[in-house]
VEXRO-532306 format. One record per residue (C-alpha): residue number from 1; z, y, x. Coordinates in nm, 4 decimals. Layout:
N
NUM,Z,Y,X;
...
END
This chain:
343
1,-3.1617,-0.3461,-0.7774;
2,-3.3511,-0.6270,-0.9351;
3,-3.6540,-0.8293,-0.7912;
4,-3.9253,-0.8487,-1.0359;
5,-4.2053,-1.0988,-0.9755;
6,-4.3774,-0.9024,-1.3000;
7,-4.4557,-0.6043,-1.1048;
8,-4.4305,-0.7265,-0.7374;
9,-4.1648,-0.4831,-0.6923;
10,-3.7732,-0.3944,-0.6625;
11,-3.6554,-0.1866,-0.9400;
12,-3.3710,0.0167,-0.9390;
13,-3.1306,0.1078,-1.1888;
14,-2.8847,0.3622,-1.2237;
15,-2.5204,0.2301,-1.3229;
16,-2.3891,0.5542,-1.3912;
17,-2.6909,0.6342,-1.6708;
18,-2.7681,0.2551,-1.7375;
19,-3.1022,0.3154,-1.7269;
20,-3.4394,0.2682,-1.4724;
21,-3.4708,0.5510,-1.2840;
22,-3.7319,0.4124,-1.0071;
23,-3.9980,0.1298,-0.8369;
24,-4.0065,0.0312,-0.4977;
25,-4.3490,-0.1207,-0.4443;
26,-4.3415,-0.4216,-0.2181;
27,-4.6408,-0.5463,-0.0133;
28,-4.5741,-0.8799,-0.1875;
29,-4.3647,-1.0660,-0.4371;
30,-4.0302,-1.0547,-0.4291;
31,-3.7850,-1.3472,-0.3866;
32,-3.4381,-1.2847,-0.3327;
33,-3.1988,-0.9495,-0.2300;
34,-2.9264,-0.9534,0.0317;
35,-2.7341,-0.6192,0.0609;
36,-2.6273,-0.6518,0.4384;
37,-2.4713,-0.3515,0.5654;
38,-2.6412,-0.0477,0.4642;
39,-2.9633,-0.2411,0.4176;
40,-3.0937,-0.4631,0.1648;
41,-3.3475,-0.7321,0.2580;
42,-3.5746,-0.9272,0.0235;
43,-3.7051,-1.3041,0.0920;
44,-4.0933,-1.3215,-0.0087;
45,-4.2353,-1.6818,-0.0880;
46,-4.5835,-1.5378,-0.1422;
47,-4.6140,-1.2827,0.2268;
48,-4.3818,-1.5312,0.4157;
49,-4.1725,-1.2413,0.5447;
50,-3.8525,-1.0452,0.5177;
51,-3.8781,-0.6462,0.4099;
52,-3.6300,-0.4503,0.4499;
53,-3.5329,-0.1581,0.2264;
54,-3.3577,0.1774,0.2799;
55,-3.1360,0.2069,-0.0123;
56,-3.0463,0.5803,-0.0025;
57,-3.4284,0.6548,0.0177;
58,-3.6070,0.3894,-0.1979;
59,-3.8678,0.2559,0.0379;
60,-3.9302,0.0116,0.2412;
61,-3.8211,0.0344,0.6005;
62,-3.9618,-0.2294,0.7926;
63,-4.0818,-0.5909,0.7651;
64,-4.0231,-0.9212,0.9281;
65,-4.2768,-1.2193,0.9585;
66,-4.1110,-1.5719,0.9071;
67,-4.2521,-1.8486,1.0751;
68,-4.2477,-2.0446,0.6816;
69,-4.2681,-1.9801,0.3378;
70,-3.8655,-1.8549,0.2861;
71,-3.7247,-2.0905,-0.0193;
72,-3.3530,-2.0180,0.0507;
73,-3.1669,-1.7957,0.2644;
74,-2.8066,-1.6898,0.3298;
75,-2.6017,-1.3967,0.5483;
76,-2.4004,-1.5223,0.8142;
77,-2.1652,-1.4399,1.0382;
78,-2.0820,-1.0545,0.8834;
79,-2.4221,-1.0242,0.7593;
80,-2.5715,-0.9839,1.1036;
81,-2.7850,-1.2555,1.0650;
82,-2.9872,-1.4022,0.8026;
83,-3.0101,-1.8122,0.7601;
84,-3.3712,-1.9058,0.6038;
85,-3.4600,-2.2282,0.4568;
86,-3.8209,-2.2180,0.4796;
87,-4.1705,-2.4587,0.4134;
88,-4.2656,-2.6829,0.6308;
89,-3.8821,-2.8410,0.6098;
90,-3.7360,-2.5820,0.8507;
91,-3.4138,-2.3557,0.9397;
92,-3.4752,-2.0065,1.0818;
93,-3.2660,-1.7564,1.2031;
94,-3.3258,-1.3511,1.2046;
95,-3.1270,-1.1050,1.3755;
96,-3.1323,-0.8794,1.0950;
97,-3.0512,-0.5656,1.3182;
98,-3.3425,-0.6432,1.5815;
99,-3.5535,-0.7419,1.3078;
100,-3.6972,-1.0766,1.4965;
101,-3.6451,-1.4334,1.4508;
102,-3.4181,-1.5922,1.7192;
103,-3.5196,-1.9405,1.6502;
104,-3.6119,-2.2025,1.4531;
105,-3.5559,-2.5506,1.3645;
106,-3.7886,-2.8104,1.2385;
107,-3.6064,-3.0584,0.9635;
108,-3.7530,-3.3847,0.8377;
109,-3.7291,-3.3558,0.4737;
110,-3.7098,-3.0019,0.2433;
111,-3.3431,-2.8655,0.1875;
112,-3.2602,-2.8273,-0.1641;
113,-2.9466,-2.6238,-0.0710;
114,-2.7495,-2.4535,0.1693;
115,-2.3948,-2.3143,0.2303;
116,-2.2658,-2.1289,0.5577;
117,-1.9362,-2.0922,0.6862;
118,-1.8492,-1.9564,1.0436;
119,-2.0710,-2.0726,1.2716;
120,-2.1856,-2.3511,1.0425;
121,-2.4759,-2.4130,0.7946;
122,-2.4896,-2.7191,0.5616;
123,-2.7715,-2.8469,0.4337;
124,-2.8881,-3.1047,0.1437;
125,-3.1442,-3.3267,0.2267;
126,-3.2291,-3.5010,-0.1409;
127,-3.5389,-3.7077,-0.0494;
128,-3.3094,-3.8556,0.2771;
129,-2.9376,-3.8701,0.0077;
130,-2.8218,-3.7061,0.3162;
131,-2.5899,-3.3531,0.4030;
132,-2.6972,-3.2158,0.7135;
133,-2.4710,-2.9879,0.9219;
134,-2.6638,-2.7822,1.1596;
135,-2.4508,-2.4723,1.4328;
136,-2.5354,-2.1432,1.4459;
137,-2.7240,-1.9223,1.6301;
138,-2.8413,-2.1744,1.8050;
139,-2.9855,-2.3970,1.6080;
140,-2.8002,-2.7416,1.7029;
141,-2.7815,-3.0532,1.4545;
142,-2.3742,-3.1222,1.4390;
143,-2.4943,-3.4778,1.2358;
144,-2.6359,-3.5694,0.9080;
145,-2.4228,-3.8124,0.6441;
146,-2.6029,-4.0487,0.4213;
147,-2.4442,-3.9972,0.0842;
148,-2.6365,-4.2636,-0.1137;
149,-2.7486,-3.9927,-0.3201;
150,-3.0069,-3.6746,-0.3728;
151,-2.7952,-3.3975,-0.3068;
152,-2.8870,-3.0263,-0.4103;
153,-2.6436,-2.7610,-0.4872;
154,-2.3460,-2.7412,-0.1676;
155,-2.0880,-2.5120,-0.0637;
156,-1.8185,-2.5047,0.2034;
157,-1.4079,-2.5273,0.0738;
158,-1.2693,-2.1980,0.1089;
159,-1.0786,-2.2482,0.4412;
160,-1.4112,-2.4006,0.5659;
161,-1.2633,-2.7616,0.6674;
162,-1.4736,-2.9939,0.3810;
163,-1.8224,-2.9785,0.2507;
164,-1.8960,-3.0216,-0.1096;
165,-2.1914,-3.1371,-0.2632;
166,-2.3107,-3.1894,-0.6256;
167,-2.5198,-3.5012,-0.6898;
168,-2.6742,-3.4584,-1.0277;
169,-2.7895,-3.8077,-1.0936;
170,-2.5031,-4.0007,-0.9874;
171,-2.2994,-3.7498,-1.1743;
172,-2.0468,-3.6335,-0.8691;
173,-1.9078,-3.4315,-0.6132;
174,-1.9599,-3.5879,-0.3017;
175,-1.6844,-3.4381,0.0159;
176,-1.7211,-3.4453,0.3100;
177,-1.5619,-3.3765,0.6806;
178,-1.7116,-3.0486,0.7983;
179,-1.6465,-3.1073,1.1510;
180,-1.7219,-3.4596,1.1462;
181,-1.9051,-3.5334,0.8440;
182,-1.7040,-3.8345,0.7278;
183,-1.7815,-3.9226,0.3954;
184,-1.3786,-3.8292,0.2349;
185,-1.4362,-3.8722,-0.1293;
186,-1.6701,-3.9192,-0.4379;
187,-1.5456,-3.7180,-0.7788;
188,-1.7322,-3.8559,-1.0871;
189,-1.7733,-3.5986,-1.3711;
190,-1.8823,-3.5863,-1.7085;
191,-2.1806,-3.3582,-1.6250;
192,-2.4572,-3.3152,-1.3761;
193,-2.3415,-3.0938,-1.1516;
194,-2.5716,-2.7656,-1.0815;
195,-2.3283,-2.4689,-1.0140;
196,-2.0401,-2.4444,-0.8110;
197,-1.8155,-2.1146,-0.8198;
198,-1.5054,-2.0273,-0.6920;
199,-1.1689,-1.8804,-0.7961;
200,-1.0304,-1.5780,-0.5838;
201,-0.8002,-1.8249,-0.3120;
202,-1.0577,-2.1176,-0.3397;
203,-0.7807,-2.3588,-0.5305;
204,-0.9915,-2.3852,-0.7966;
205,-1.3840,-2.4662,-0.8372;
206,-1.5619,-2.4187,-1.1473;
207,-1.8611,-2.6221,-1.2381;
208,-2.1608,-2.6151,-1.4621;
209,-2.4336,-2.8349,-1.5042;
210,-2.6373,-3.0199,-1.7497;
211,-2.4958,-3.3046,-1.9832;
212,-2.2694,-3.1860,-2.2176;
213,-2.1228,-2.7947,-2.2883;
214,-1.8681,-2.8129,-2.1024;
215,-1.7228,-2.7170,-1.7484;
216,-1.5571,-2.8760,-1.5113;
217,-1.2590,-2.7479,-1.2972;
218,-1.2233,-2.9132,-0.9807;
219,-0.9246,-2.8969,-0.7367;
220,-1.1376,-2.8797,-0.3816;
221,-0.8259,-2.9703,-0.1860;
222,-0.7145,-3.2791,-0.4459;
223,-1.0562,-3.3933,-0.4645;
224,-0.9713,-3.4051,-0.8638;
225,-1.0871,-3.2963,-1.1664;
226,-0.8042,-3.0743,-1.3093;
227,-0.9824,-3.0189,-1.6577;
228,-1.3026,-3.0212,-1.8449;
229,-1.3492,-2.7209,-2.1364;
230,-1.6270,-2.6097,-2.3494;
231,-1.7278,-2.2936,-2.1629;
232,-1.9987,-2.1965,-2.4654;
233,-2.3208,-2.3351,-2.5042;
234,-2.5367,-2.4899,-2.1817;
235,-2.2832,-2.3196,-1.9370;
236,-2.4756,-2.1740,-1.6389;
237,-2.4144,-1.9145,-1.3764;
238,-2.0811,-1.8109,-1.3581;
239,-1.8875,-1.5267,-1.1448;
240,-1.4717,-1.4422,-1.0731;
241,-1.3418,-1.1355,-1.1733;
242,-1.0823,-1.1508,-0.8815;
243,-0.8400,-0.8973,-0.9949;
244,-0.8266,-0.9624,-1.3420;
245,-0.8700,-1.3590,-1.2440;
246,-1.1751,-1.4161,-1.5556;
247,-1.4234,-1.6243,-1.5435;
248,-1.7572,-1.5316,-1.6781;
249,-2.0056,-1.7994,-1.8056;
250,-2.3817,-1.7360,-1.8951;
251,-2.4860,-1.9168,-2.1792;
252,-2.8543,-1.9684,-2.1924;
253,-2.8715,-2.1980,-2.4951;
254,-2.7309,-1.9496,-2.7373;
255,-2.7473,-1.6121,-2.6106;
256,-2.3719,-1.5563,-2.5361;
257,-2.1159,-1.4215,-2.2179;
258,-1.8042,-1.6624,-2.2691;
259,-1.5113,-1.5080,-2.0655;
260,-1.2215,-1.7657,-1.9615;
261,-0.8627,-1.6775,-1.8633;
262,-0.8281,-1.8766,-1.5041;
263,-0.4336,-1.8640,-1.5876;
264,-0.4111,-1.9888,-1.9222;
265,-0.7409,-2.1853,-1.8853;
266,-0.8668,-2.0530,-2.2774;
267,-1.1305,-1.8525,-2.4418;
268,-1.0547,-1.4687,-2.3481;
269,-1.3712,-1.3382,-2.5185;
270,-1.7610,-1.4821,-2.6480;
271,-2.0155,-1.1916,-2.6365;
272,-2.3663,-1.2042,-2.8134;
273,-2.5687,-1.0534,-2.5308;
274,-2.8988,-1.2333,-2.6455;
275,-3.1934,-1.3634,-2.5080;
276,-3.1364,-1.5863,-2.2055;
277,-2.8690,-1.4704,-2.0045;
278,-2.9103,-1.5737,-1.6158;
279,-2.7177,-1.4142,-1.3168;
280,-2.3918,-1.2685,-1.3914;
281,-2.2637,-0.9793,-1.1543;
282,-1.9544,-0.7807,-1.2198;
283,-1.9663,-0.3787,-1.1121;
284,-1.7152,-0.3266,-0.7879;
285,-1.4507,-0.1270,-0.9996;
286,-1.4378,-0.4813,-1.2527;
287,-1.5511,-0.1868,-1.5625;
288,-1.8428,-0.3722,-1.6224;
289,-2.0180,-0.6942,-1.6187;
290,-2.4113,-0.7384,-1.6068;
291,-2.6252,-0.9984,-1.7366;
292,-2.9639,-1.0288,-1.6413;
293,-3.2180,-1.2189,-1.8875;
294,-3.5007,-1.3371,-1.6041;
295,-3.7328,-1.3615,-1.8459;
296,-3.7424,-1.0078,-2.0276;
297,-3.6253,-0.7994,-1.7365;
298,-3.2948,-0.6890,-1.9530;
299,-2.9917,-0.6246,-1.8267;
300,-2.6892,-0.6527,-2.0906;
301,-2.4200,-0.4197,-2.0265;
302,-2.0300,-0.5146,-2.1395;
303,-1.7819,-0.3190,-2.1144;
304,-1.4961,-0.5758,-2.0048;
305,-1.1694,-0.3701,-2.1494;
306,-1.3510,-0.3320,-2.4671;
307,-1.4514,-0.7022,-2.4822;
308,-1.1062,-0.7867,-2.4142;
309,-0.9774,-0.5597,-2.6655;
310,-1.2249,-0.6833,-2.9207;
311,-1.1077,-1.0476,-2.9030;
312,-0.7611,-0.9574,-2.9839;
313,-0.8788,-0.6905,-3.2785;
314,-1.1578,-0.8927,-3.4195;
315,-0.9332,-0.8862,-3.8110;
316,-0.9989,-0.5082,-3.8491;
317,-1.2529,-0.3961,-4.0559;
318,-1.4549,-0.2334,-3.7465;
319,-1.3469,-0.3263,-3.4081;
320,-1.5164,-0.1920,-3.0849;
321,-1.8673,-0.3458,-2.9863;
322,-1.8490,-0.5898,-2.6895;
323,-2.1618,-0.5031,-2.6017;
324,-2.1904,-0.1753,-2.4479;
325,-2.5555,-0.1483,-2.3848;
326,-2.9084,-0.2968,-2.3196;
327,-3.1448,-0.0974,-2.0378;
328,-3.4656,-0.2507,-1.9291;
329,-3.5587,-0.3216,-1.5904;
330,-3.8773,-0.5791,-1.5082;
331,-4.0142,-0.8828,-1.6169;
332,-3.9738,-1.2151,-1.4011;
333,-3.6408,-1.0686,-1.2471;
334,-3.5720,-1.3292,-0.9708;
335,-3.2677,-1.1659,-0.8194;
336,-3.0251,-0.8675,-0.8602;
337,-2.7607,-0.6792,-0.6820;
338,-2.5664,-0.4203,-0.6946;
339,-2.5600,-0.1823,-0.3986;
340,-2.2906,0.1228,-0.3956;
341,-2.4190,0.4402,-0.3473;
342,-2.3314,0.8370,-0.3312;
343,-2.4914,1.1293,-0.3902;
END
């Protein structure tokens, strides 16, 4: 399912055809897709609501009002309830199975981004240089940490003890305390830090940005950089292929897929997928992984074995393509998922 700002719409795709096979209409532009049970809800900036679609019907099954315009959101707590980050500076909560808000708290500056762990939201605060910690449901600042600088992308260490935050001016991971929110360490790096993904056990944390092509790997538990490598062209959105431990890089600049070996830390495979590739999602059974150009609406199908394969047979006179296919979806595509389904 992708949301397409083009058409005002969610489109759906069928991965077993790789092709478009339908249009949900949508009262108002899409945002962003959540698949949260057997649901899938979509943020809208432009109606300053939640809708919720029925996946197994293709239609939309109810809608929520939000008391903002929604500029961020994230599931908690098993993906019963839905964190918003709305306009004015705000945090709202909605009990996705009631379909109301439960609350709502007012912030002093606009979040930039947010993370969520347990019971636990953190927040960046760039015009204050602060991390905020708020508790969930019910809405309680835990404390707020000057960090001396304007915060944006954050995310909680795997076992949900430290906070990390990129600061892409000063050039660093800031860490902090999450129960506290002690300031434990600043990590220069050689870019500006934008994207922060993880490995399957959380040892490891990739990270893209602008300044160079190159990625960073940071141990979250060290508080080190491990390694810098070129990761293709203007590395952007990454995602873990757990059981096969790969790392998939979108490069924008140039068109391509790089694929990393976590092990070995080298180049696995580059695929031309052209255009320029965005979000990066990888099928359930780790067959396939999809690359979404925002812009066009595309969605570049590769066929990981074959890619794999490819790399290693490149000196024959015709090895397999890497690329497996191209389907069209919509224009402006904002946000995609992929949501299981049977007949």
């Amino acid at each position: 399912m992708v949301a397409s700002g083009a058409e005002r719409a969610v489109v759906v795709a069928n991965l077993a055809q790789f092709e478009r096979i339908t249009t949900i209409p949508l009262p108002h532009t899409p945002d962003r897709l959540f698949l949260a049970g057997q649901k899938v809800f979509v943020t809208s900036r432009d109606g300053s609501e939640l809708i919720e679609i029925e996946p197994s019907k293709f239609r939309v099954s109810g809608r929520i009002a939000l008391p903002g315009k929604p500029i961020g959101a994230g599931l908690l707590q098993g993906n019963l309830w839905l964190a918003v980050m709305d306009e004015p500076p705000g945090l709202a909560i909605i009990d996705l199975a009631g379909r109301r808000v439960t609350g709502r708290l007012a912030l002093l500056a606009a979040p930039a981004g947010a993370d969520f762990a347990g019971e636990l939201v953190a927040l960046t605060l760039p015009a204050r240089n602060s991390v905020m910690r708020v508790s969930v449901p019910g809405l309680k600042i835990a404390g707020e940490t000057e960090v001396g600088a304007a915060c944006g992308t954050v995310r909680f260490r795997k076992d949900g003890k430290a906070i990390l935050a990129g600061a892409p001016t000063t050039r660093e991971i800031i860490t902090l305390d999450a129960a506290t929110g002690a300031l434990l360490s600043r990590l220069p790096l050689p870019i500006s830090p934008l994207r922060f993904c993880f490995n399957g056990d959380g040892g490891q944390m990739f990270v893209t940005g602008t300044g160079e092509d190159s990625l960073a790997i940071v141990d979250p538990y060290q508080n080190q950089v491990d390694q810098t490598i070129l990761a293709g062209r203007t590395p952007g959105a990454m995602a873990v292929l757990e059981t096969r431990n790969l790392l998939f890089v979108a490069n924008p600049g140039n068109g391509d897929l790089t694929i990393l070996d976590i092990d070995t830390r080298h180049l696995s495979a580059s695929v031309h997928v052209g255009g320029e590739p965005g979000e990066v999602s990888l099928t359930p059974d780790g067959e396939y992984a999809l690359v979404v150009d925002p812009v066009s609406g595309t969605v570049s199908v590769v066929r990981i074995d074959t890619v794999l394969d490819h790399a290693q047979v490149a000196w024959i006179a015709q090895p397999p393509k890497p690329l497996f296919t191209v389907f069209q979806t919509a224009g402006d595509a904002r946000s995609a998922i992929i949501v299981p389904f049977e007949d």
